[in-house]
N, C-alpha and C positions, 0 to 999 in steps of 0.2 A: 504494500500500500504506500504510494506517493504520500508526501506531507500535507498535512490538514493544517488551517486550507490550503487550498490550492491554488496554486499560482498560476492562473488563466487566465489574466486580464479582466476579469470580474472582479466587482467589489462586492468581499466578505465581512460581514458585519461582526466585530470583537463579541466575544462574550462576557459580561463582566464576572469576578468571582464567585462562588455557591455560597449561598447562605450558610453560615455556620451548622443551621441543624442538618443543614442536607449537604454533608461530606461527599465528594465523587470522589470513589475508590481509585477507579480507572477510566479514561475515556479512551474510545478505541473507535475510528474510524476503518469500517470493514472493508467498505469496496468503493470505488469511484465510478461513475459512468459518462465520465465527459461532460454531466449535464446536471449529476446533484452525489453528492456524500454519503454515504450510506452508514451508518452508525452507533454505539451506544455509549452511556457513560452508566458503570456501574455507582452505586448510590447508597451509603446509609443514610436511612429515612428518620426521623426524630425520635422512633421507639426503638431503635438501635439493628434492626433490619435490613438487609441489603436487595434492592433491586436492580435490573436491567431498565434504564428508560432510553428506549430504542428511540431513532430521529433518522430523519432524510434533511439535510443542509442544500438549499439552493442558495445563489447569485442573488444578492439585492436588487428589486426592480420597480420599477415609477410607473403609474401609471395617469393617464395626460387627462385632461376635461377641457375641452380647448372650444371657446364662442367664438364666432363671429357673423356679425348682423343677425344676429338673434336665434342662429342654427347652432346645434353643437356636434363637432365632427367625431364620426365614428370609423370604425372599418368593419366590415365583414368579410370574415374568416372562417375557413372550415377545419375543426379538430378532429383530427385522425383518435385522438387517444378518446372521445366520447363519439365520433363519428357522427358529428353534426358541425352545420354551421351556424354561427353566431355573429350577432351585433356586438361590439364589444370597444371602448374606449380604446386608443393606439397605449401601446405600452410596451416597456421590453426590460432588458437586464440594463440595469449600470457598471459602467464601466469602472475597471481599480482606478482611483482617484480623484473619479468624475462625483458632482455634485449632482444631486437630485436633480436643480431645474437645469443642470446642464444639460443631463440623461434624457429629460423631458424633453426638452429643447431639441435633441439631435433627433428622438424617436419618433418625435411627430412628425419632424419634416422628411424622413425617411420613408414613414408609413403613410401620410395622405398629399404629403407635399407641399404643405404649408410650415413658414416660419414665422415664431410667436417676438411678437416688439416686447411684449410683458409673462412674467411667467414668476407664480408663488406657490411657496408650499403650504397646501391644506392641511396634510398630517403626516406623519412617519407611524405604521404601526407592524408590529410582529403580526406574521399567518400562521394560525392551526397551531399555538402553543403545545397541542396535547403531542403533534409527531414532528412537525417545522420546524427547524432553524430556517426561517426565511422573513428578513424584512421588505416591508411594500409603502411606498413614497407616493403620494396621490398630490399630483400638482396642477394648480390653473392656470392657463392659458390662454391670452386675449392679445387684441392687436394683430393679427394676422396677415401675412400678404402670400399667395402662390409665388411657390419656387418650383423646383422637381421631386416625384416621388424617387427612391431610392432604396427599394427593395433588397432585402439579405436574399441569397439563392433560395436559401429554405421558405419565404414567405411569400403567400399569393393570397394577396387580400386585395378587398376595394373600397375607398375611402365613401363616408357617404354621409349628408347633412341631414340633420331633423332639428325641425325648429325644437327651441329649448322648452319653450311653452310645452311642449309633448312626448322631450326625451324618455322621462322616467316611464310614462305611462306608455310607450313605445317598446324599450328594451324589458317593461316586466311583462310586455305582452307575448314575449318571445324567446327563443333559445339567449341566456347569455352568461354571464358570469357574476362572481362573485365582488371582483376588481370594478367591472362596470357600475352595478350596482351601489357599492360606497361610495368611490368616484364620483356619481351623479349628488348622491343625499348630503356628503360634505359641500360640494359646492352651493346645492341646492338651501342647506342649511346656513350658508354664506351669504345668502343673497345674490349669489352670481348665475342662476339662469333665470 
């Protein structure tokens, strides 16, 4: 097993120390897959017990909520691994050393081909504590002008506007995720659609 983390030009997010009651005996990253960590760290628990709490580690990733003239840009994407397609906010990995709204900043104009004049972060929060080490960065996005889209080989998606007045009630009408979903209700809770 390569060193945890792993040096892939993704950014890995630090873990800070264990709470005193909860000593990790060992942590032991088992396997790698190019794409997330596979893992445990053995654990005594505060009545002096030892378990296994098993984790899959991914890549820190942003996800975009980007207005303009009162639409909010999406992409629609098809997932092999639920084998459907989806509405879904532009989002990707950040890169090691890249800031959030940098990440944002690059993914958007990759994924629908617009570049943002303004760009804030809504929130930073950890995914799936119970199995995840993975943090997710949900940033806003306004002031917009067309540049080029800029597709990774692996990605075939298509950008696509829904007034804001209708976003939410659009993507809960439909295949989409969990990232789109808070993405909309933070901003939405912002006042920003």
């Amino acid at each position: 097993m390569s060193d945890y983390p792993p040096d892939d030009g993704r950014r890995h997010e630090p873990l800070p120390e264990p709470h005193p009651d909860w000593r990790v005996i060992e942590s032991n990253a088992e396997y790698e897959t190019g794409w997330f960590v596979g893992g445990y760290d053995l654990v005594e628990q505060p009545d002096g017990s030892r378990k296994r709490y098993y984790w899959a580690e991914l890549p820190t990733a942003v996800v975009v909520t980007a207005v303009t003239d009162d639409q909010v840009l999406f992409v629609e994407q098809y997932r092999p691994t639920i084998r459907r397609e989806q509405l879904e906010l532009p989002a990707g990995v950040v890169e090691a050393g890249e800031s959030f709204t940098a990440a944002a900043e690059r993914e958007l104009e990759e994924e629908t081909g617009f570049r943002a004049e303004s760009l804030s972060l809504l929130e930073e929060v950890w995914v799936a504590t119970g199995l995840l080490r993975h943090k997710r960065a949900y940033v806003f996005a306004e002031g917009l002008e067309p540049t080029e889209q800029d597709l990774d080989a692996n990605e075939f998606l298509t950008p696509r506007a829904v007034p804001a007045a209708e976003a939410v009630e659009t993507v809960r009408s439909r295949p989409t995720n969990d990232a789109t979903l808070q993405g909309l209700s933070l901003a939405d809770a912002e006042g920003l659609l």
